[in-house]
MIFIFI-738769 format. One record per residue (C-alpha): residue number from 1; x, y, z. Coordinates in Angstrom, 3 decimals. Layout:
REM MIFIFI-738769
 resi       px       py       pz
  NUM        X        Y        Z
...
***
This chain:
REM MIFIFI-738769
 resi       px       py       pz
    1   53.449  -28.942   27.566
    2   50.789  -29.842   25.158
    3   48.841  -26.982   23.395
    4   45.728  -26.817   21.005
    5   45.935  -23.217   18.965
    6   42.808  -22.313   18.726
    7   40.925  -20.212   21.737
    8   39.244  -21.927   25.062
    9   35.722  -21.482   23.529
   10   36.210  -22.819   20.118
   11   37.599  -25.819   21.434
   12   34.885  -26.651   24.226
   13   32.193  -26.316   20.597
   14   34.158  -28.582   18.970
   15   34.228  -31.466   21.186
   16   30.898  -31.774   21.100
   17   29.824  -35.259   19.398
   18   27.322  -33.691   17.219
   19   30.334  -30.886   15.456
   20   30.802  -31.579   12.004
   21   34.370  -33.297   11.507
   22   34.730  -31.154    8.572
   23   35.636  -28.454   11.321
   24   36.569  -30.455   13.889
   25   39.570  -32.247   11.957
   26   42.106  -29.273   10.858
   27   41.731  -27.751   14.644
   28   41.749  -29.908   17.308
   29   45.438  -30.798   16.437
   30   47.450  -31.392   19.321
   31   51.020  -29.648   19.129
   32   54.015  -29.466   22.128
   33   57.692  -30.126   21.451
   34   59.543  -33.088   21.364
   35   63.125  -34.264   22.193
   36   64.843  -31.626   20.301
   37   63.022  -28.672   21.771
   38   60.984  -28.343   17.899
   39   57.516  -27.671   18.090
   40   55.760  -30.212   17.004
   41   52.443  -31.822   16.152
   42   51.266  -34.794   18.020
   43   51.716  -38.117   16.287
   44   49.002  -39.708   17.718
   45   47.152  -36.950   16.554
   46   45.383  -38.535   13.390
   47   44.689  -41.978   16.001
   48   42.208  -39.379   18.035
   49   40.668  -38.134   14.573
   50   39.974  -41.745   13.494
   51   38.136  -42.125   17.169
   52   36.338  -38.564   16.922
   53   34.993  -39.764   13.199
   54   33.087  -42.019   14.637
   55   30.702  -40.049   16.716
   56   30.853  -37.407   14.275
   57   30.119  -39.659   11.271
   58   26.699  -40.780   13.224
   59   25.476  -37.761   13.602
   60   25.892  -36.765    9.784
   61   23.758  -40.067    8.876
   62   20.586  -37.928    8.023
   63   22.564  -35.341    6.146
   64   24.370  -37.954    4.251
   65   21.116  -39.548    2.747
   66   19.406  -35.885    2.238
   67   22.420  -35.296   -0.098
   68   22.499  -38.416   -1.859
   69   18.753  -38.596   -2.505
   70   19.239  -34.454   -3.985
   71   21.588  -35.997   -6.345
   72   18.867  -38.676   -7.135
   73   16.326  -36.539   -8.097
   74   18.562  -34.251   -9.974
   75   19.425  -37.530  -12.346
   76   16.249  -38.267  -12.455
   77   15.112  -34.648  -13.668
   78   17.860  -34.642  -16.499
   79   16.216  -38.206  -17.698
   80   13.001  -36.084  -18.144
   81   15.205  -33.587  -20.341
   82   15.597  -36.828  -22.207
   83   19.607  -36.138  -21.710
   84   21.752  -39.534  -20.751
   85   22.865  -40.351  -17.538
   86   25.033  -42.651  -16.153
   87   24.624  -44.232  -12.587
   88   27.798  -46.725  -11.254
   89   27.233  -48.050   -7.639
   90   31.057  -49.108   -6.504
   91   32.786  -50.795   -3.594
   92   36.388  -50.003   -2.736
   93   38.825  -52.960   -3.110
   94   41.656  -50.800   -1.812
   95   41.639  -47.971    0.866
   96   40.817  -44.200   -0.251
   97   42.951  -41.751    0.651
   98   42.449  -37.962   -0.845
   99   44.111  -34.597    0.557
  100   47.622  -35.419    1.412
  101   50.040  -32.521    1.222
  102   46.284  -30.084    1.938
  103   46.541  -27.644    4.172
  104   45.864  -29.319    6.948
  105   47.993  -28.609   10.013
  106   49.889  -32.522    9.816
  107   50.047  -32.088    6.033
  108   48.165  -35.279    5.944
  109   44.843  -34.274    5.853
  110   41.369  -35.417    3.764
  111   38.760  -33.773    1.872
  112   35.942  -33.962    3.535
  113   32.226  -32.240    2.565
  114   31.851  -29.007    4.136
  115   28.181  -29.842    4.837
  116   28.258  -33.758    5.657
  117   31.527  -33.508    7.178
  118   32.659  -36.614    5.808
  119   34.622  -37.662    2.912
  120   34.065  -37.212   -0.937
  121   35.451  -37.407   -4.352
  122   34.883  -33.676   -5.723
  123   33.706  -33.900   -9.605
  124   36.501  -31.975  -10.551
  125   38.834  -34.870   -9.424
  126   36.394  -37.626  -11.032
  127   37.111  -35.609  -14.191
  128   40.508  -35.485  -13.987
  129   40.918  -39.312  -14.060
  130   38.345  -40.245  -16.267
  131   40.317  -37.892  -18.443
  132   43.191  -39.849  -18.240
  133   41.582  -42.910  -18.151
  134   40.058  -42.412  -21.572
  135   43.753  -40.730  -22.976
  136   44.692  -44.602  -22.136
  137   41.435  -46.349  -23.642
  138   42.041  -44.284  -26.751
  139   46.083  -45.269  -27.204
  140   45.342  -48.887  -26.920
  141   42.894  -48.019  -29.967
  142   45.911  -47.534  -31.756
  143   45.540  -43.143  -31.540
  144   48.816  -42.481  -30.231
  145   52.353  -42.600  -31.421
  146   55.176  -44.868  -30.670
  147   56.217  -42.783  -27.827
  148   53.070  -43.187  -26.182
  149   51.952  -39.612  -27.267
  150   48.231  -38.873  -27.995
  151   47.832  -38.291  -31.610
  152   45.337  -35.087  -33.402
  153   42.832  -37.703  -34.152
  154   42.832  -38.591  -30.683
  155   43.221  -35.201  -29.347
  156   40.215  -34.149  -30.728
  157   37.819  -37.113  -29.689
  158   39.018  -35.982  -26.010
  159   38.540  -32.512  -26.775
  160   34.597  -33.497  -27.326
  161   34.175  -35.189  -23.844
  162   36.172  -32.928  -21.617
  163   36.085  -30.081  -23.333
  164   39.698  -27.561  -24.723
  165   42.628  -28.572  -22.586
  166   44.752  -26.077  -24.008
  167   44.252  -22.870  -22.009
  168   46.372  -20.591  -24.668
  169   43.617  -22.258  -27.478
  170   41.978  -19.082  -29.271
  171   38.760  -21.297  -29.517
  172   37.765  -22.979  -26.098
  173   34.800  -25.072  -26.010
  174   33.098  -27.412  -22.686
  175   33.407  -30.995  -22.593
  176   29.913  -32.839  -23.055
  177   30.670  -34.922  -20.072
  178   29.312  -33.555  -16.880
  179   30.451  -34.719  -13.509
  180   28.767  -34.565  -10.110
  181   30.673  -34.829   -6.726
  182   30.854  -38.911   -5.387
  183   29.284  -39.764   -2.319
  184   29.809  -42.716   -0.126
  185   26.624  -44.688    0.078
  186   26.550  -44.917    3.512
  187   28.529  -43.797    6.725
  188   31.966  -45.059    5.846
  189   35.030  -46.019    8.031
  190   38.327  -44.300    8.498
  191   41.062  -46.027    9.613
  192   44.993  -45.085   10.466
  193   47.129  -46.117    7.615
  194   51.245  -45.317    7.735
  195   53.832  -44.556    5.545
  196   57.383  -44.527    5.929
  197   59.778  -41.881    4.130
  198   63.179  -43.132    3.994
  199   64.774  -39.191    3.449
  200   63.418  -36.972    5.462
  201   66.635  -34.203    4.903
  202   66.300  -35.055    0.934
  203   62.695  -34.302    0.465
  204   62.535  -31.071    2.936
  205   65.651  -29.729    0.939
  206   68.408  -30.097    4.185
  207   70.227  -32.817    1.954
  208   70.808  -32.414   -1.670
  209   71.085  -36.002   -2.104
  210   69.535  -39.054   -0.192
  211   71.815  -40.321    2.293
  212   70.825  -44.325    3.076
  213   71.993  -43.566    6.859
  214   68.762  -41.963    7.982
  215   65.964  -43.829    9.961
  216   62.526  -43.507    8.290
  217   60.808  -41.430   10.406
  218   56.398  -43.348   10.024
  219   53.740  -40.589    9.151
  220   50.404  -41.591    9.939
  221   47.321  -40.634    7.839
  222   43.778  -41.256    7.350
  223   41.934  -43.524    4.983
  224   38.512  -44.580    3.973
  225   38.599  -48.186    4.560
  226   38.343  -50.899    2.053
  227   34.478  -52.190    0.573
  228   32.897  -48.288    1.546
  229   30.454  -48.021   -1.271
  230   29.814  -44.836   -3.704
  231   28.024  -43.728   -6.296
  232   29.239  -41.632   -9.314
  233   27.122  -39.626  -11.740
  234   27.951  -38.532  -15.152
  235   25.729  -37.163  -17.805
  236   26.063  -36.493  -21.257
  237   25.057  -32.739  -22.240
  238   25.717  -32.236  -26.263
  239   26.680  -29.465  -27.025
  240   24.659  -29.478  -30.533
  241   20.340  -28.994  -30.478
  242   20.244  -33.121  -30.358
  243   22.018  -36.341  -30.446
  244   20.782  -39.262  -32.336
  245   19.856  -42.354  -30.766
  246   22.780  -44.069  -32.871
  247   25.096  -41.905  -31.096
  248   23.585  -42.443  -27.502
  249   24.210  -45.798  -27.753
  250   28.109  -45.295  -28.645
  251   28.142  -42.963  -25.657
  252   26.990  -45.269  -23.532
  253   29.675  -47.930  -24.523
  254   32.753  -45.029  -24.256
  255   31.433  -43.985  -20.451
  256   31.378  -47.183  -19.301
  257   34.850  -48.080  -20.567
  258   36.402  -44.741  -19.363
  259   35.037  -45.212  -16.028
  260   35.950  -48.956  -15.869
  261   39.890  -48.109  -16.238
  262   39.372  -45.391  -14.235
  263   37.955  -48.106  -11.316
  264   40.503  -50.416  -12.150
  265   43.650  -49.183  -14.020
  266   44.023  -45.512  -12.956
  267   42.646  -45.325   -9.535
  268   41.104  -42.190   -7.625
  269   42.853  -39.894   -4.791
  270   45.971  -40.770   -3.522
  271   48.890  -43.100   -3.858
  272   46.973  -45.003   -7.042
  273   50.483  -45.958   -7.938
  274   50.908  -48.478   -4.938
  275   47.170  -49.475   -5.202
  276   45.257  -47.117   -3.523
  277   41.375  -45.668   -4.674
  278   40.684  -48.663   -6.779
  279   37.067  -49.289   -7.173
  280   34.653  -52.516   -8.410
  281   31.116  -52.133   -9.766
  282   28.657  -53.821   -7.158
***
């Protein structure tokens, strides 16, 4: 027996090409037992999301552009405020994954826009790796110690991009940098990607060590395929009355650089450390 929990009605509105597949994906899960009696979730269940993306993803074409022209005009409004903005128009060289381990119902879900239905990098994740990103750019600069650690000097020309890190600091202050959410250009592609976990009893805590015995057991999960464009926004809001034109121009040269190794070196969403999220400027 094969069961969807959610009632008759809700269902019968969510098959319906034109739903949003940012409500359409964590429900229309399809769960029954398997061999052992367990109750499980289809495993084919993320192969029928991939299909249902599709129709979905069409219908969210309009909304799609609507948001990305929004964030347009907003850049184009802080340009009049005479503040600097940075625009970087990327293709993906690897797939994009973001969301495992969410709460979705096969613990492999993706974040998708609430309104567009499709996927996105939120800003607070862009900031997170451009963080990191310029931690590395500033170590190679020679600000860190031999054990790789950040030094004060370094510390504290993060601090004035991203803002007090240090949530116990008696004096907090914002970064300068300001991120907005990333879009994909256009109507991007998913596609079914696997991995395979070696020890299934180690990691859900049955085994206290990892026993090489075990069959991997393949999870399946979504991804946004390989050369999807976006576009990221940044914009530099100083947190003094004005910046000099001096110091614009060093700005400039430090965004770029931070979000280079982030497209390149650190890597955005998921599994970055076998290759995933990595970006190139078009």
């Amino acid at each position: 027996m094969s069961v969807i929990p959610i009632p008759k009605k809700q269902q019968h509105l969510l098959k319906s090409d034109k739903v949003n597949f940012s409500l359409y994906s964590p429900r229309m899960i399809v769960w029954g037992k398997n061999k052992k009696g367990e109750f499980k979730f289809d495993s084919d269940s993320m192969v029928r999301l991939e299909e249902k993306s599709r129709s979905c993803f069409k219908n969210a074409d309009k909304l799609l552009k609507e948001r990305n022209n929004k964030q347009a005009e907003y850049i184009e409004f802080l340009k009049e405020q005479k503040l600097n903005t940075f625009e970087f128009p990327v293709e993906l060289t690897s797939p994009f994954v973001t969301g495992l381990g969410s709460g979705h119902p096969t613990e492999t879900g993706m974040i998708l826009d609430r309104n567009t239905g499709v996927p996105y990098i939120p800003a607070s994740s862009i900031k997170g790796v451009c963080l990191l990103a310029y931690a590395i750019n500033i170590a190679k600069k020679g600000m860190a110690d031999e054990k790789g650690n950040i030094t004060l000097e370094g510390m504290k020309k993060i601090e004035e991009l991203f803002g007090t890190q240090d949530e116990n600091a008696k004096e907090k202050k914002r970064g300068q940098l300001v991120f907005l959410d990333a879009y994909p250009a256009a109507i991007p592609e998913l596609a079914v990607d696997i991995m395979n976990p070696h020890f299934k009893s180690y990691y859900n805590g049955t085994n206290k060590q990892p026993v090489e015995t075990e069959s991997p057991e393949p999870i399946k999960f979504l991804t946004v395929k390989k050369e999807v464009g976006f576009t990221f926004h940044c914009y530099f809001l100083p947190l003094g009355v004005g910046i000099r034109e001096s110091e614009k121009n060093d700005i400039s040269e430090e965004v770029n650089a931070i979000f280079k190794t982030a497209f390149e070196t650190v890597g955005f969403g998921g599994k970055t450390s076998i290759g995933y999220g990595r970006f190139k400027l078009k």
